[in-house]
N, C-alpha and C positions, 0 to 999 in steps of 0.2 A: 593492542586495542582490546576493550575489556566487551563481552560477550552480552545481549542482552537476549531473553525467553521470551517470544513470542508465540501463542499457543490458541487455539480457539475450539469451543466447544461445539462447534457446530462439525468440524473434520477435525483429524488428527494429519502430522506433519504425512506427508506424501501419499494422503488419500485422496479419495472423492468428495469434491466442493457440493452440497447439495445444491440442484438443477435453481433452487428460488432463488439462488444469489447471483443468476445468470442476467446477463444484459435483456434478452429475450422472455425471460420469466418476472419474478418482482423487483429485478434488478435493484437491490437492495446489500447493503455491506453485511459479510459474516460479523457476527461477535470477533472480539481479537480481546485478549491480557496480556499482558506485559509486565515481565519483571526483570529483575538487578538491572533500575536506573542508576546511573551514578550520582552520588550526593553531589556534584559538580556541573551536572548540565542545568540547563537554563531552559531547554524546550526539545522536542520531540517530533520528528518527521518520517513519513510513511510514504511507501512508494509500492504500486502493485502492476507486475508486468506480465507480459507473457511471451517471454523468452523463445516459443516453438512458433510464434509468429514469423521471424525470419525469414521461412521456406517459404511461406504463402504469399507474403506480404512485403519482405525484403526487406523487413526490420522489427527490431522487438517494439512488441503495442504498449501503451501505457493505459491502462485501470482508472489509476486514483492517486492524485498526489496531492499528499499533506503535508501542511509545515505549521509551527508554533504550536500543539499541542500541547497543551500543559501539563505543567509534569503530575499533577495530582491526579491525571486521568489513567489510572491503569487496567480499565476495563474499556471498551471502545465497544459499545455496544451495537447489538445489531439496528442496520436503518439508522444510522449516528445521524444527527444532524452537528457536524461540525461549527456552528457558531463560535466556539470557545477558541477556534484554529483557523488558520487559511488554508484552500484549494484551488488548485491548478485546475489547466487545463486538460483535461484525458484524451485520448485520441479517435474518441467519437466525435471533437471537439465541443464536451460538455467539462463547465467546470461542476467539478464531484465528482463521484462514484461510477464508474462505468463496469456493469459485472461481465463474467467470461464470456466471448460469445465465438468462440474454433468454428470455423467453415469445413475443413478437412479431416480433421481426426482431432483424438484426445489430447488436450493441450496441458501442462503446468503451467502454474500462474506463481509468481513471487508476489508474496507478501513480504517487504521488509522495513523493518524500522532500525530508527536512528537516534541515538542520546546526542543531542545536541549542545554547545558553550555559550550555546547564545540563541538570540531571535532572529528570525529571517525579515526583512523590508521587500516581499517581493506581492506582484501584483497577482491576479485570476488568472492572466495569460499564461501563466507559468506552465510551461513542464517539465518532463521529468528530469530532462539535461539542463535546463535550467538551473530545478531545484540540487540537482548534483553539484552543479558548477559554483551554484550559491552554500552548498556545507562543507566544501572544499577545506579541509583544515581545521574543519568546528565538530567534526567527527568523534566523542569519546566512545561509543560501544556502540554494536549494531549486532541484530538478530535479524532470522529468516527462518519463512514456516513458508510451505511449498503446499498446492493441493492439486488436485488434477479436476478437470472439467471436461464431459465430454462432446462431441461434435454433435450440431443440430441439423 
């Protein structure tokens, strides 16, 4: 599977998310770009978690999940209004963007995307197992940029 660069000016991969992309603060999307799509996909899907949920929560949280992104879009700028794409449901159970928000300590959050073969038919309800269960096989290249966020 062929690798794609996700990267964003606001952190670098495995730092600190600044506090305004917090659920609690402007809760608001970082910037994110994106490169080596493949001349093959059809659309582009993003899914942001938080993996160190588990311990508190008893399962990883979900952020934000996007699907049909188009493929022209390789800047995903900050406070995106996704019109151009669809959004799930996140597990504050808001469809859109839900930013960090760790109870216990410093948490990482995934950010990862997805070169897609195709478009997804899936409603707002969606989430993240959902939208996995829906690219199932339609998967050609995927990237992952990490950032840490710390506890309120």
């Amino acid at each position: 599977m062929a690798t794609l660069t996700l990267t964003s000016p606001a952190f670098d991969d495995g730092e600190r998310i600044p506090e305004r992309y917090g659920y609690d603060e402007a809760n608001i999307n970082p910037p994110l770009e994106i490169e080596g799509v493949p001349d093959e996909a059809e659309s582009l899907a993003l899914i942001v978690d938080d993996p160190d949920a588990v311990e508190p929560a008893g399962a990883i949280r979900d952020h934000w999940i996007v699907w049909n992104v188009p493929l022209e879009i390789e800047t995903i700028p900050e406070d995106w209004d996704a019109d151009d794409a669809a959004e799930g449901t996140n597990d504050f159970g808001d469809v859109g963007y839900g930013g960090p928000s760790p109870l216990d300590r410093e948490h990482t959050y995934r950010f990862a995307v997805f070169a897609l073969d195709t478009t997804l038919e899936l409603g707002p309800e969606t989430d993240a197992d959902g939208l996995r269960s829906a690219m199932s096989g339609h998967v050609l290249a995927q990237g992952q940029l990490e950032g840490r966020y710390p506890s309120t």
